[in-house]
C-alpha positions as CSV (number, residue, x, y, z in Angstrom):
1,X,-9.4,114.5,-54.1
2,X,-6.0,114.9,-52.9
3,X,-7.6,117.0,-49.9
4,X,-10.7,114.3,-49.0
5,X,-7.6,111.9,-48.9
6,X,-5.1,113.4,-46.5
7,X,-8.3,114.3,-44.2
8,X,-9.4,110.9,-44.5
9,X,-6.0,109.3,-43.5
10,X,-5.9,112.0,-40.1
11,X,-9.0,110.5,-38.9
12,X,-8.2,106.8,-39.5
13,X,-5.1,107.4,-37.5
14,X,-7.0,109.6,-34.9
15,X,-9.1,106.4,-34.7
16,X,-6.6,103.7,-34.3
17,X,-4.6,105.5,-31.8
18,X,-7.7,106.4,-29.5
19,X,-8.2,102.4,-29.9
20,X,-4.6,101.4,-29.0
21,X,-4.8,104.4,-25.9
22,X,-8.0,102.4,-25.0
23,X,-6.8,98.9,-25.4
24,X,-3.1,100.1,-23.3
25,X,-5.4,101.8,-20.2
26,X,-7.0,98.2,-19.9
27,X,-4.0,96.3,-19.8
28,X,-1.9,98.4,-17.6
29,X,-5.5,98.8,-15.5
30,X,-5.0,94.8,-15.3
31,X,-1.7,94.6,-14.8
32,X,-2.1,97.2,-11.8
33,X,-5.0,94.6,-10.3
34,X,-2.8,92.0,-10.8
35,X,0.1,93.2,-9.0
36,X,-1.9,94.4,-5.9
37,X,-3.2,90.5,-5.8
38,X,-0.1,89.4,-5.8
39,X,1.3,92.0,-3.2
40,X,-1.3,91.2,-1.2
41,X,-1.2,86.8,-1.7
42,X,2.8,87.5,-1.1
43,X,1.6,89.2,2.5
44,X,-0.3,86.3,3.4
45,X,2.4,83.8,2.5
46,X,4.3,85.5,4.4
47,X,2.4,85.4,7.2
48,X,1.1,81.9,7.4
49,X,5.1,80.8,6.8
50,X,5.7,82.4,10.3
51,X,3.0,81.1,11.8
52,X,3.6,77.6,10.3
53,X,7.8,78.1,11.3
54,X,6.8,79.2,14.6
55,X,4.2,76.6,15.4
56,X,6.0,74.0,14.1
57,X,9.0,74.4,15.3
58,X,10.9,71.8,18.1
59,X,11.1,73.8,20.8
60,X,7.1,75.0,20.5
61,X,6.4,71.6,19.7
62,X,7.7,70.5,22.7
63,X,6.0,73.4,24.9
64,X,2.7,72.5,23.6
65,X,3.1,69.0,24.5
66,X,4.3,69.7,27.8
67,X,1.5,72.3,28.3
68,X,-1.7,70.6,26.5
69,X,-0.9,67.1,26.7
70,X,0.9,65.8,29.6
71,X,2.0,62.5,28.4
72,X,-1.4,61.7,26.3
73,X,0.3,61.1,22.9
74,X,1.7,58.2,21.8
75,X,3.3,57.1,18.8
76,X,1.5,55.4,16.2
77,X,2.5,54.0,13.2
78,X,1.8,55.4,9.6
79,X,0.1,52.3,8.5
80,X,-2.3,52.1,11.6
81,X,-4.2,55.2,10.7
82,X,-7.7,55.3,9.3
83,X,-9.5,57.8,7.5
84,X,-13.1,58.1,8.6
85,X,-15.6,59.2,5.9
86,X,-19.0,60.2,7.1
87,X,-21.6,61.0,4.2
88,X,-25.4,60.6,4.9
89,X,-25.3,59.2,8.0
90,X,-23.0,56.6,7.1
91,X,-19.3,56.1,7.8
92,X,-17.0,54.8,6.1
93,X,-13.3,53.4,7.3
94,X,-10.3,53.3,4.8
95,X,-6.6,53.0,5.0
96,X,-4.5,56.0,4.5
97,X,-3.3,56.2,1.0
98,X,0.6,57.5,0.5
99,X,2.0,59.0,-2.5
100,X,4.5,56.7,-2.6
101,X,2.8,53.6,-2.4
């Protein structure tokens, strides 16, 4: 009996620590996934920033305008623009909604 026992408890724990090996592999396999995501999201960020600094900053903005637009802007106030909604061959003109209103 004694024997039956102590080969008994050797399997069970052969058993649970084949499921907890198992159950580890996944998570670190997940954890690996996630990290390469997040590499890769931080790489886009990244890039998009410096487009978005470089584009948007004074000096380009005032190089495009004097390159693309020659005098064809001019200012407008935040109330006087629409939004134009066209669904089904029908459009639709609303005010522009702030956040703060």
């Amino acid at each position: 009996m004694k024997k039956f026992l102590t080969i008994s408890l050797i399997c069970l724990l052969t058993l649970l620590t084949a499921i907890v090996k198992n159950s580890t592999k996944k998570i670190d396999d997940n954890i690996f996934t996630t990290k390469e995501t997040i590499r890769d999201l931080k790489k886009d960020f990244e890039n998009v920033k410096l487009e978005y600094e470089y584009l948007s900053s004074a000096e380009r903005l005032l190089e495009m305008y004097d390159l693309y637009f020659d005098d064809k802007l001019i200012k407008k106030s935040i109330q006087e623009i629409k939004i134009i909604n066209q669904k089904f061959d029908k459009q639709k003109i609303e005010k522009l909604k702030l956040i703060n209103e």
